[in-house]
N, C-alpha and C positions, 0 to 999 in steps of 0.2 A: 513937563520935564520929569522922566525917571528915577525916581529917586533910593528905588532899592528896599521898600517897605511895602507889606502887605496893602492892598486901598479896602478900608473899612467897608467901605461902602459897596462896592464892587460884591466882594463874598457876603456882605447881608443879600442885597437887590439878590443874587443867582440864588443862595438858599431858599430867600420870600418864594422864588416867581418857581422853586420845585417841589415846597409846600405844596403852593395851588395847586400845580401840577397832578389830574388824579391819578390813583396807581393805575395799571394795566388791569382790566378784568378778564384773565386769563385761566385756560385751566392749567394744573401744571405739567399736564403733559405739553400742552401749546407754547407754553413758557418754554418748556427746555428746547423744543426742535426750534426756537426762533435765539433763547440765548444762549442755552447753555453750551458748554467747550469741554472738553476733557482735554487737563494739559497731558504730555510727552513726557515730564519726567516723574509720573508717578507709576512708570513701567505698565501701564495699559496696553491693550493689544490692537486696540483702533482707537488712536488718539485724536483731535479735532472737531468737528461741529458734530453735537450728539443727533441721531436720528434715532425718534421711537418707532418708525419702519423698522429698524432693521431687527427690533425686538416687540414685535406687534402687542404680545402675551402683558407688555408692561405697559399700555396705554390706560387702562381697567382703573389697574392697582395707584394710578399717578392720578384717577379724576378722580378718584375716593377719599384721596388724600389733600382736594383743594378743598380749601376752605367754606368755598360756596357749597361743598358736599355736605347733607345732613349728616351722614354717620359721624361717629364719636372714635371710634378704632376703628384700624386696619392691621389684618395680620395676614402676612407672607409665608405660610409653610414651604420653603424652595429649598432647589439642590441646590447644591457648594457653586459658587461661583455664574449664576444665571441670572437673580437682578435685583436683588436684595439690595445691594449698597450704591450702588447705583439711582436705584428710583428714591434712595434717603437724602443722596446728594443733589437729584431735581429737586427733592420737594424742600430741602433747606435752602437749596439759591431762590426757588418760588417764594417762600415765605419772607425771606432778607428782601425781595424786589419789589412783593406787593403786598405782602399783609405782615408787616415785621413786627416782633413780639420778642420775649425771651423763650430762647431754645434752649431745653436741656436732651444732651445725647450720649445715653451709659451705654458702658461696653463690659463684659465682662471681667476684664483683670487691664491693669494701667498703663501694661504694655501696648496692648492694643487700641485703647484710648488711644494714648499718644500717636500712633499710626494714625489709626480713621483722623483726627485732627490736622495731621499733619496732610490730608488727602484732600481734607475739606478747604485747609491754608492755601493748596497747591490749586485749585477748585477754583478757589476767588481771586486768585491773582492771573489764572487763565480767564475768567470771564471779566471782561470791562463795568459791565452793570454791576455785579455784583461788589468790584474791586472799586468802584467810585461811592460805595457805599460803608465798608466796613474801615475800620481805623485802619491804617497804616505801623507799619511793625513797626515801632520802634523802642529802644530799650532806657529810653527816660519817663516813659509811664506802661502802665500794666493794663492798657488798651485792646492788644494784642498779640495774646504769647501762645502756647503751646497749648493750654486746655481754655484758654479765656477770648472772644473776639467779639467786639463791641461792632455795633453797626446803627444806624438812626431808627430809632423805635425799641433799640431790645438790644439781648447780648446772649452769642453763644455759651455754652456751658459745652465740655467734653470729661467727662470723667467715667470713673468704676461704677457699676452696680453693687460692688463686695462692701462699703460703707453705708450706714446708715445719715451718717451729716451727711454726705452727699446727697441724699434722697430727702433731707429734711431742712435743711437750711435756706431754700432760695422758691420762687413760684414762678411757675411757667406753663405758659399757654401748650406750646409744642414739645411733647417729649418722645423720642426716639430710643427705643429699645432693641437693638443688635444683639444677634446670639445667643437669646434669652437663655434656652436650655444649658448653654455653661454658666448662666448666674448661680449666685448660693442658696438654698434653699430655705433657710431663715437667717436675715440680715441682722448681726447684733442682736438675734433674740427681740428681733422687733416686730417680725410678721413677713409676710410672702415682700419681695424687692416689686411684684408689679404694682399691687398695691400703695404701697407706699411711693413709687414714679406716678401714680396717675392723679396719686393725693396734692402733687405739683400742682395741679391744675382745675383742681376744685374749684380756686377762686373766679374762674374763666366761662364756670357754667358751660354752656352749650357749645359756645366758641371752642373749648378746648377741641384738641384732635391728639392720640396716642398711633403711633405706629410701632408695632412688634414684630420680628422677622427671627428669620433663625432656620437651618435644618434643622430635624428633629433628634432626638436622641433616642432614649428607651422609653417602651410602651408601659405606660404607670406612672410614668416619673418625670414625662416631656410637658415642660410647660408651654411649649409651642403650639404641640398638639391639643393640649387643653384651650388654650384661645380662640385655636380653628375651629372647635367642636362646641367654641360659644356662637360662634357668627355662622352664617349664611350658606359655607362651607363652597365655594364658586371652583367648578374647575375648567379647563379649558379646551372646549371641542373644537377638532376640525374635520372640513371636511375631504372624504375622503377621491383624491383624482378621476375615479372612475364613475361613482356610483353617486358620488356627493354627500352620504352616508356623513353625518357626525356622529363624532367619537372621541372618547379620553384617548390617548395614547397611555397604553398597560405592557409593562416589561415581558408578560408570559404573552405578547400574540408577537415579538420580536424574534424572527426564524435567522438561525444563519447555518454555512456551511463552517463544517470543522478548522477550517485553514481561515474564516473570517472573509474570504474573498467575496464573499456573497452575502449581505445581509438585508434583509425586507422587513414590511411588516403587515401583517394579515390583518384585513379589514374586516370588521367585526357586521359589517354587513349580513345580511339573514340570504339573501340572492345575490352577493358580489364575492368575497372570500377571493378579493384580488391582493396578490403582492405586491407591495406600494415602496417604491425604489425611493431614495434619502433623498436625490434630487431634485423631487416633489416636495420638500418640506417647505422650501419660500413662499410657494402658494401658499401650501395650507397652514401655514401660522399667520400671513395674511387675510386669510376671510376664515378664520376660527372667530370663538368669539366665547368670553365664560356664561358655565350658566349654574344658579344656585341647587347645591343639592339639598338645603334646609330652611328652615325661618329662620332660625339665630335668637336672638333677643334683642333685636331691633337697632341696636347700636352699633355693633360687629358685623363689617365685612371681611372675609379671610378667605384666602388664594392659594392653591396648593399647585404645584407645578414639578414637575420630572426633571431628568436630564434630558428625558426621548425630543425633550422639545427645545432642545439649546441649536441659533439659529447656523447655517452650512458654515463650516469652515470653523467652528468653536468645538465642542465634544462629539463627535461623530459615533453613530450608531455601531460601528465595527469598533473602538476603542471598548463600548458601553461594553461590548459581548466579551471582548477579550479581558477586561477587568472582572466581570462578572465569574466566566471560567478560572482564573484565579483565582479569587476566592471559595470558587466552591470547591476547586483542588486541597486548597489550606483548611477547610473545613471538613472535607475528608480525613482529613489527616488529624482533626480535634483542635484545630485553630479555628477560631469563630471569629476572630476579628478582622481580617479583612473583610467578610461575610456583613459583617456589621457596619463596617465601613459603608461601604457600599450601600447599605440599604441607607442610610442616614442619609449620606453625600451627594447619590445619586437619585434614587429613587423619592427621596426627601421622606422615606417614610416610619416609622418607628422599628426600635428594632425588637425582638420579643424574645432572646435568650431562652426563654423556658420551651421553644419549641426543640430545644433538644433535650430537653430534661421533662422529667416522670411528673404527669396532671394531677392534678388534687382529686378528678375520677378516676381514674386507674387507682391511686393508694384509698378512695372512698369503697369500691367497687373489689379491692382485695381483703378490706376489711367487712364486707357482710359475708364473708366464706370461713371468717374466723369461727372460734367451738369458744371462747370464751370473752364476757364481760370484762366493765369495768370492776374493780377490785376480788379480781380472781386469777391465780396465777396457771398458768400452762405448766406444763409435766416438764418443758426444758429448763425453765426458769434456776439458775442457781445462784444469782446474786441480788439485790436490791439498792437503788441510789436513786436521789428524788432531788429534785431543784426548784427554785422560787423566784417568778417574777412578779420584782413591786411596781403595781400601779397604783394611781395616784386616789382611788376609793377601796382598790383588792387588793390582791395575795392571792396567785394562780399557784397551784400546787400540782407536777408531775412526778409519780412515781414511775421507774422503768427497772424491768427489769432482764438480767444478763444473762444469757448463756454460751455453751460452746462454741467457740469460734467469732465472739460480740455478735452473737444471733441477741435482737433485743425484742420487748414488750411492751407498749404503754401500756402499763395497768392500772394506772390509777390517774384523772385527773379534775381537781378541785378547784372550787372559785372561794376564796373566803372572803365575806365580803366585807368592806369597813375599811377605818381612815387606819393607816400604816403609821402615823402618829399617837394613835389609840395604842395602849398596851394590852388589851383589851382582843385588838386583830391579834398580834403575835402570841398568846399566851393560846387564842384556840387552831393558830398552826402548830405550836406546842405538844397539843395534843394530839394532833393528824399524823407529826413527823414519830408520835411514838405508839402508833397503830403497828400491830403486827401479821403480816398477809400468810395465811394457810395457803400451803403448797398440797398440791394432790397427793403426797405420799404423808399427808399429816401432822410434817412440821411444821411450826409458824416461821417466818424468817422475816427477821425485822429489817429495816434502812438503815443500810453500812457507811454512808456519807450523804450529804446533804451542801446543792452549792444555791447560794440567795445571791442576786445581781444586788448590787449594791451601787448603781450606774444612774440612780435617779435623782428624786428630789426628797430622799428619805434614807439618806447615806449615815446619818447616826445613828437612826432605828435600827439599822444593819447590825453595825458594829455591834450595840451593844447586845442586841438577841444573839448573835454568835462569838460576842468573849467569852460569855460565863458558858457553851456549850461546846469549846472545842474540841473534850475529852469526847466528845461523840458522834466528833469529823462531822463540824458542822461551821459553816467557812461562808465567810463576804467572798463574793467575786465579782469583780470585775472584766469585761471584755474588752482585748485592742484589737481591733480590725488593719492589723500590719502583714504582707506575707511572710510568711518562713518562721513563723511563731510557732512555739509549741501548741499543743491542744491546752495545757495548764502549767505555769511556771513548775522549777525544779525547785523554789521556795517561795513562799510568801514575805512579801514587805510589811513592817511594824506601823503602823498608823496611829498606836498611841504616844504621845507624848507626856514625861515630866511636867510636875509644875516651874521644873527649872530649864523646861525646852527640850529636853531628850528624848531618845525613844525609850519605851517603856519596853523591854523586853518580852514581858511577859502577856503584854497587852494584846490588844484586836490584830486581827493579821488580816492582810487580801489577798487573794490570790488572781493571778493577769491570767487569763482564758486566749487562747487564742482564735479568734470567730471565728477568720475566713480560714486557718486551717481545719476550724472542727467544719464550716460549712463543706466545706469539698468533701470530706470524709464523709459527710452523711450524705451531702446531695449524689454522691456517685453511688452510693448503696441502696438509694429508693428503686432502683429496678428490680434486687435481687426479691424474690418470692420468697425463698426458703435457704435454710444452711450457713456457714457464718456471715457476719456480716448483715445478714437478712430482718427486715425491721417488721413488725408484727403490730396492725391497731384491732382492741378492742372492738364489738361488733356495734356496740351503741354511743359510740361516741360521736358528738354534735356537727354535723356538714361545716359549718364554719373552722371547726381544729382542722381540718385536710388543706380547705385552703390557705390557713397560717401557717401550716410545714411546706407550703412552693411558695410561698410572697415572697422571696427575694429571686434575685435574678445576676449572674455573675456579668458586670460588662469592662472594657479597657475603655480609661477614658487617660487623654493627654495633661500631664499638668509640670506647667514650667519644660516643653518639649520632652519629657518623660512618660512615660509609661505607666501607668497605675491600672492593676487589676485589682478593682471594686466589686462588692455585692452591696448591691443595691436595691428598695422597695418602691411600689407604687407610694405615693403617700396620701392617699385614703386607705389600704389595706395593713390590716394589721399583721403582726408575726411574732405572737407571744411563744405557740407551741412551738416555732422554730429555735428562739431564745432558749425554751425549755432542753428542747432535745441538745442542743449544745451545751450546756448546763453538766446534762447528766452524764454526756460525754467525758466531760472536763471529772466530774466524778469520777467514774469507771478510771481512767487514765490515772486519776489519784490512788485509787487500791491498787494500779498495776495489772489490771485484767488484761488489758491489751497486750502485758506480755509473758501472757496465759497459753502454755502448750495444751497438747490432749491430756498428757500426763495428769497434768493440773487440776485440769475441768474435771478428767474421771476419781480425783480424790474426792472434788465435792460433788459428784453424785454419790461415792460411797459411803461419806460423813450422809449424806439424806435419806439414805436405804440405813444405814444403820440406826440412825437415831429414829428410823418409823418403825423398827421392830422391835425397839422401846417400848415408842408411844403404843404400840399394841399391845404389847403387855400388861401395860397399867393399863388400858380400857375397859369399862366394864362391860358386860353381855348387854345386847340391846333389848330394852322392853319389846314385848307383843305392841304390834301395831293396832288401837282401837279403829274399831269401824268408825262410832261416831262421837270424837271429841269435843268434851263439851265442859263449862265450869272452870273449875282448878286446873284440869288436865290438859289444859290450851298448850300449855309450855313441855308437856312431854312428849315427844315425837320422835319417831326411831331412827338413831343412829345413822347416819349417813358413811357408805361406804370410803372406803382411805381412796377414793383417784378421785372421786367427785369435788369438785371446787366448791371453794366456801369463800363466801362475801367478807369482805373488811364489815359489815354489822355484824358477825356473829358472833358469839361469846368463843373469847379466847380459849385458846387448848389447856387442856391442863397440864399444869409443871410434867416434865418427863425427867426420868432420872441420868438421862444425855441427852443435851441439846447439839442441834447442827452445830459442828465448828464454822464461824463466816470464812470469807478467801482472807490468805493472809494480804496484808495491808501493806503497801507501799513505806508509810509514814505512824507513828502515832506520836499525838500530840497530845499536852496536859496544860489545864489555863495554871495559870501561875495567879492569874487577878481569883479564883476558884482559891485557891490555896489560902490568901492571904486574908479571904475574910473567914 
């Protein structure tokens, strides 16, 4: 007789007898074509029983990723929308069905968690297998909610990659990486976010499995592409209709006509160089097949794949052409971002911004055509400003120098080496910054301002080396990489404080730099050769400075569906001399050279002609040139004429009875903390 209660015994015996039960020894490609379902209301475009027919290219990447597979990762470099998320959601129903564990699946920002979760909720309650296994939603316990789904063996995780407890608080065999390339770069100051996800799963040894996916982003700084470029690197050949020929599909053998009504693809064939019509692609993404183009490091298998290969009826090779001439319309025109688009989304392949901008050989390769060294000044040179980046054992030291029109110079550039805590380092930049440079026509001309980044891990050191030296426009700076920023604020913020909490007026001052305005400004001027504007290096300056003035790279990335133009670095390469040249920028801008006419500039050529027909006056006749100097006489040596350049080692000029007047000065400043002691 029914009596309306659970029968104890009943749900023990069915649980016992699905114990025994062994799981399916499946791969999980086989799994999904027998269970898996795509529901209807998660706006899919073929909703129902999943077939990996109809996406051949993802049977690979689904047996790598079962568990009877040796590898350890698997990484997807794919275009936008072709099988990334998909082959994550076989391999999390495979794993719930037959090897169930705890899953964690970070996604780059929480919005999007919240989505893929809510894709994988939508996932399990269309598959029966899957939905006879995980708890049931209900809202009297925390079984099964939005980022949490418990199931017999283990329990989903869906959260951010942008915290670090997320990455630290819980272990799991299976961790799923989506989109890596929009993760953060270091999590909480903890270390790279893949590291730290794969650290999940230490405790799992061998067992564990890592899956990373993503299009790529920019070249230097795609952590996608660096994972592909750990593994194996597999791509996917097919062959060709006529000739049988395998082959990658590559965007430059896709021909079309101008109206797009006609588009092919030319078979890379050596005797075929047939046209191969789109309607052929069922076949051949059917009997393709990938093949590795590396060893990898034995753990890593990684997959790259196009859009040329998305199957009939999904992105069609006449769309691919017609997007593609779009962009390259907008990039005629100096928009690179659809251009970039495109290459990411589509092509899945890195984007490399610097190929519209000036190489580090072309400005290494203009610099052996120079007539002078380091610490020697050109005949145009009429102003001096030098800037200081702290690193964490130096003090990199750039002098530059100014002329008509911001024609500029590196002319001087130093390593000082030593701990920035040491008073010891600053007291012999002390001495660099009051070096004075001989100009060809005989005057010396000293450094009119001076800006030190103050952005590191040595932001008191700053301060206090530039409170007591302000009277010599010698200034903390700091840089904001915001647009529409000035090149250097129109005043500096007080950063000292009262003992009763105030500012200290008189105290340490910073001044905000603006990067990506001074970047733009210099990076659009590395082409000019000669005339304003036109940037001048030294002929023996070290191959590594040319490539720290290009490391960064301008790209637009999307954030909170906004817009942000970013300059961005690989992050193995450094970009101190870049930092510098901005620096000296933010300088110059400080004395107001920038809004220097001719007028200007010809006063201080005339102040330098005139005070060298000074210095010639006081000079004295030069000795007879000995034949052969020897003894005492080492140090008397003749006269060197007034255009000839003279080294920062030489002995200073003698007092002249007029000195160059400097450019007059935007600002002057006097320390008040100077005064009071």
């Amino acid at each position: 007789m029914p009596t309306g209660y659970a029968d104890g015994a009943k749900v023990y015996r069915e649980a016992y007898c699905r114990g025994l039960t062994p799981d399916p020894e499946l791969w999980v490609d086989e799994w999904s074509d027998e269970y898996m379902r795509i529901p209807r209301d998660t706006g899919a475009a073929e909703p129902g029983k999943y077939r990996t027919a109809r996406t051949p290219y993802a049977r690979e990447p689904m047996r790598c990723l079962s568990p009877a597979h040796p590898c350890k990762r698997v990484v997807t470099k794919v275009a936008s929308q072709l099988m990334k998320t998909q082959i994550a959601l076989n391999w999390i129903g495979a794993l719930i069905h037959m090897a169930p564990s705890n899953i964690l699946t970070l996604l780059p920002s929480l919005a999007l968690a919240k989505r893929v979760s809510s894709r994988i909720g939508k996932t399990i309650d269309a598959t029966p297998e899957l939905k006879a296994r995980v708890a049931a939603n209900r809202s009297r316990d925390a079984r099964n909610t939005m980022d949490t789904k418990e199931f017999e063996g283990g329990t989903l995780y869906a959260t951010t990659a942008g915290s670090a407890a997320n990455l630290s608080e819980l272990s799991a065999r299976y961790v799923y990486g989506d989109e890596v390339d929009r993760w953060d770069v270091d999590v909480d100051q903890e270390g790279d976010p893949i590291k730290l996800a794969e650290a999940r799963g230490s405790t799992f040894g061998r067992n564990a499995k890592f899956y990373f996916s993503s299009s790529p982003l920019i070249k230097g700084a795609s952590r996608i592409d660096d994972l592909f470029m750990m593994g194996d690197q597999r791509h996917y050949y097919v062959p060709c209709p006529t000739c049988g020929h395998m082959q990658v599909l590559k965007w430059d053998r896709l021909l079309y006509s101008p109206d797009f009504s006609r588009v092919h693809y030319q078979c890379e064939g050596a005797e075929c160089d047939v046209l191969i019509e789109e309607h052929h692609k069922a076949d051949m993404l059917a009997k393709g097949e990938w093949r590795a183009h590396a060893q990898g490091d034995g753990e890593t298998v990684s997959f790259h794949l196009n859009a040329l290969y998305a199957p009939l009826g999904w992105h069609s090779w006449a769309m691919l052409a017609r997007e593609f001439e779009e962009a390259k319309r907008a990039q005629d025109r100096g928009d690179l971002e659809p251009m970039q688009v495109f290459y990411n989304t589509r092509l899945a392949e890195v984007w490399d911004s610097a190929i519209e901008q000036t190489k580090a050989e072309v400005l290494q390769a203009r610099a052996v055509q120079e007539d002078y060294v380091l610490g020697t000044l050109p005949v145009g040179a009429l102003a001096l400003t030098a800037s200081v980046d702290v690193q964490a054992n130096r003090l990199e030291l750039m002098v530059m120098a100014w002329g008509a029109g911001m024609e500029r110079w590196v002319v001087d550039h130093q390593v000082i080496p030593g701990d920035p805590a040491d008073e010891r380092t600053w007291a012999l930049l002390d001495d660099r910054l009051k070096i004075r440079y001989r100009h060809p026509c005989g005057v010396s001309l000293a450094i009119l301002a001076t800006g030190i980044d103050s952005g590191g891990h040595h932001t008191h050191e700053v301060y206090q080396f530039t409170r007591v030296r302000r009277w010599r426009n010698v200034f903390a700076l700091k840089g904001a990489s915001k647009p529409g920023r000035p090149v250097i604020a129109q005043r500096p913020s007080q950063v000292d404080v009262t003992w009763k909490g105030q500012t200290e007026r008189n105290g340490a001052e910073l001044w905000i730099v603006g990067t990506d305005t001074a970047k733009d400004w210099i990076y659009n001027r590395y082409s000019f050769e000669k005339g304003p504007g036109a940037l001048h290096f030294a002929k023996d300056l070290p191959d590594e400075f040319f490539q720290q003035c290009v490391a960064e790279r301008k790209i637009a990335r999307y954030v909170k569906g906004y817009k942000r133009i970013e300059w961005v670095k690989s992050k193995a390469e450094r970009n101190e001399a870049l930092d510098l040249m901005v620096y000296n920028l933010a300088m110059a801008n400080f004395l107001g050279l920038h809004r220097y006419g001719e007028h200007d500039w010809d006063k201080l050529r005339q102040a330098l002609a005139q005070a060298s027909l000074f210095d010639q006056g006081e000079q004295q006749p030069a000795r007879p040139q000995a034949s052969e100097p020897d003894g005492d006489d080492q140090d008397e040596k003749v006269e060197q004429p007034a255009s000839a350049p003279i080294r920062r080692s030489d002995p200073p000029t003698p007092p002249a009875p007029r000195a160059a007047p400097p450019p007059m000065q935007r600002r002057s400043s006097s320390s008040g903390y100077l005064k009071r002691r």
